[in-house]
N, C-alpha and C positions, 0 to 999 in steps of 0.2 A: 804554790805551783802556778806558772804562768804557761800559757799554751801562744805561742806563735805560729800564724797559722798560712800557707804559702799555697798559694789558687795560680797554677800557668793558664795562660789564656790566649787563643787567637780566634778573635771575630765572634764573642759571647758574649754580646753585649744582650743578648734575647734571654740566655740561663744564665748570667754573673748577678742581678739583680735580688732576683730571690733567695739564690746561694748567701748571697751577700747577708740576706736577713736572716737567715736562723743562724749563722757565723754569729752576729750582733746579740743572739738572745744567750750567748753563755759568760759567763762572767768569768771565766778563767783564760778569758782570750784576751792578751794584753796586746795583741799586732795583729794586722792583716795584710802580709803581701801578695801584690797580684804581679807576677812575673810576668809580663807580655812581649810576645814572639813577632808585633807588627801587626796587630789589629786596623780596620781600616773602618770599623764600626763605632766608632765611639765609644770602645771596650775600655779604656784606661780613662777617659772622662767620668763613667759611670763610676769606677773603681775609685777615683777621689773625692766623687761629690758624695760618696758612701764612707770616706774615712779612711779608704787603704792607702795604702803608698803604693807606688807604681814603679817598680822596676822593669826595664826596656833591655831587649836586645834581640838575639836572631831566636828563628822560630827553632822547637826541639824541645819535648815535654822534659826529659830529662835533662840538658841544658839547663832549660826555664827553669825546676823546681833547684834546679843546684844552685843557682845566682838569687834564688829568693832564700833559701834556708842560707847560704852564708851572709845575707842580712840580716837575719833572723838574731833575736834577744831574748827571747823566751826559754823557760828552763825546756821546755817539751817543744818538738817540731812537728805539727802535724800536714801532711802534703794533701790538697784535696782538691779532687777534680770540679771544675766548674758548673759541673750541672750536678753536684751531688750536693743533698743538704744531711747537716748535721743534724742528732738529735738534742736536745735543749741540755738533757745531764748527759750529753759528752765531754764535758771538763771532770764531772764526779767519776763516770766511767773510765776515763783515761786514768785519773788519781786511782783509783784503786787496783786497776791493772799491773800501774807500774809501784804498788806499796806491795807487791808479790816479790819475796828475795828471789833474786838472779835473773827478774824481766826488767830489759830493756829496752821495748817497743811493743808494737802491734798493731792491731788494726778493727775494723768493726765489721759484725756483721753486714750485709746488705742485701736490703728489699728494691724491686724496679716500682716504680710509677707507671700506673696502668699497664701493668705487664700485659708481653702476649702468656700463652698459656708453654710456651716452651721454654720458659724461662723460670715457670715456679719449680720450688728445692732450693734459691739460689742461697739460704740461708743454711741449709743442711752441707752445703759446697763448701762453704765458708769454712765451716766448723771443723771439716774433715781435713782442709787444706793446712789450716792452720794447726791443730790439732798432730797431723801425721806427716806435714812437708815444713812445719813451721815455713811458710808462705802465705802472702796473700796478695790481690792485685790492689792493684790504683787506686781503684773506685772505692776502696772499701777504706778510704783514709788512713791511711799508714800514720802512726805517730812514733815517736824514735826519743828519746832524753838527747838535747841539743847535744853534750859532751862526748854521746855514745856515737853520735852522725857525724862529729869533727874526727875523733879517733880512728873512723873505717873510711875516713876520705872523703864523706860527702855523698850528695845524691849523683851515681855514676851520667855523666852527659855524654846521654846515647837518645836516639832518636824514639825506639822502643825499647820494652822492656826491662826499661830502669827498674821496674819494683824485683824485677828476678833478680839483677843484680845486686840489688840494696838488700834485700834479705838476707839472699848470703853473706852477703859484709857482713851485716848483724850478726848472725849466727855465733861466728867465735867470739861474740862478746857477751855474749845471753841471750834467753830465753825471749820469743816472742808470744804475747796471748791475744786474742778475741777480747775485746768488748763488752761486757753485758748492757749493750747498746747497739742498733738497728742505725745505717745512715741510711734515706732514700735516694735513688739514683734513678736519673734519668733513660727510660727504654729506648730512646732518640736512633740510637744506631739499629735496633731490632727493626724502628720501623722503616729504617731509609731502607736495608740493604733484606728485610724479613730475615724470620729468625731463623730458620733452617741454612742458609746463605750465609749467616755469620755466625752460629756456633761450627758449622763447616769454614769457615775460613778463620776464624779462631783456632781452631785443632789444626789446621794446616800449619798455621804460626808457630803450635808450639812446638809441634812435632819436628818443621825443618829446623828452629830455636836448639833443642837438644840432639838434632842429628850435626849441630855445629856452625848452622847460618850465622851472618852478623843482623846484629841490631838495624844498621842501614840498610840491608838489604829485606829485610823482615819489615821494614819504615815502608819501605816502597811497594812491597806486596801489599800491605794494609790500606795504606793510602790509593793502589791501584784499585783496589776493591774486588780483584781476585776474577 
C-alpha cells in the first residue's frame, strides 16, 4: 500500500515545516503534495526544499485538495491540514482500517496542541461522529482508497465544507472507520478568535450548513470571523 498524501496551503510557511516532518517519518508515504492557493510566504519554497511537489492555483481548501488528489498516484489518498501532524504508524493504522471488508476511507482521531481547556473530549467527538454520522472533519485526516475518490468525483471544490460533502460521496460506496491513531492539531484558531467565540461560530456554521446555506456563503461567514 502506498499513501499519497495532499497538504492545501496558503501563507504556512510557520506550520508547513513541521507538518512536513512527521509526514517524512512514515514509510507508506510514496508522495507529498502541497496544493497552494498563492502564498506570498515562501510557503511552496519550503514545500520543495522538503521534497514535495507543489501544485499552484486559486485559493479554496476544497479546490486545492481536488487539484492535488487528482495528481495524486498513491493507492490511498490522505487530505491533511497544514498545521496537523500525523502520527508515525499512520500508514500501519491506515492499512488496517482499510483491510476491514466494506471500508473505504476514514479518518483519525484528533488531540489539540496545548489545548485550551474547552476543547478537551475532542477524541470522544471523534468517535461518536464517525461512529453514528460516519463523518468526520478536515483536521482529523481524511484518507479515502484513490479508486474510491475517482469513482464519487473527487474532493467537491467548494470553499467550505468539503469533508461534509466528501463523506457523503463516500458513503454509497462503503463504510468509513476511525483510526486507532491520534493526529495532533493545531489550537491556533482557539487562540486567535478564543474558544467560546469559535465553537459558537462553528455551531452557527453548521447549523445555517443544514438549514441550506452555500459553502460560499458559509466561506465568508468564517473568514469574516462572525
Amino acid at each position: 500500500m502506498t499513501i499519497s498524501v495532499v497538504i492545501p496551503t496558503l501563507n504556512e510557511a510557520e506550520e508547513l515545516p513541521a507538518t512536513l516532518g512527521h509526514v517524512g517519518r512514515i514509510p507508506e508515504v510514496s508522495e507529498v503534495l502541497v496544493s497552494d492557493g498563492g502564498s506570498t510566504d515562501g510557503t511552496p519554497g519550503l514545500a520543495r526544499d522538503a521534497g514535495a511537489r507543489v501544485i499552484s492555483g486559486p485559493s479554496g481548501r476544497g479546490g486545492q485538495l481536488r487539484r492535488g488528489a487528482a495528481e495524486s498516484v498513491g493507492d490511498v489518498v490522505l487530505l491533511l491540514h497544514a498545521d496537523t501532524w500525523l502520527p508515525p504508524e499512520a500508514g500501519a493504522a491506515i492499512r488496517q482500517v482499510l483491510a476491514s471488508p466494506g471500508v473505504v476511507g476514514g479518518a483519525f482521531e484528533k488531540a489539540f496542541r496545548n489545548p485550551p481547556w474547552m476543547t478537551r473530549g475532542s477524541r470522544l467527538r471523534c468517535r461518536f461522529r464517525m461512529r453514528w454520522l460516519q463523518f468526520a472533519y478536515g483536521d482529523q485526516a481524511i484518507f479515502v482508497r484513490r479508486e474510491v475518490l475517482v469513482a464519487c468525483g473527487g474532493v467537491p471544490d467548494v470553499p467550505l465544507m468539503e469533508e461534509h460533502l466528501l463523506c457523503a460521496a463516500l458513503r454509497p460506496h462503503g463504510r468509513l472507520a476511525l483510526a486507532r491513531a491520534a493526529v495532533s492539531t493545531s489550537a491556533r484558531r482557539f487562540r486567535r478568535r478564543g474558544p467560546l467565540r469559535t465553537y459558537l461560530l462553528m455551531g452557527l456554521i453548521n447549523l445555517r450548513w443544514h438549514l441550506g446555506a452555500s459553502p460560499e456563503s458559509l466561506s465568508k461567514t468564517y473568514q469574516g470571523g462572525w
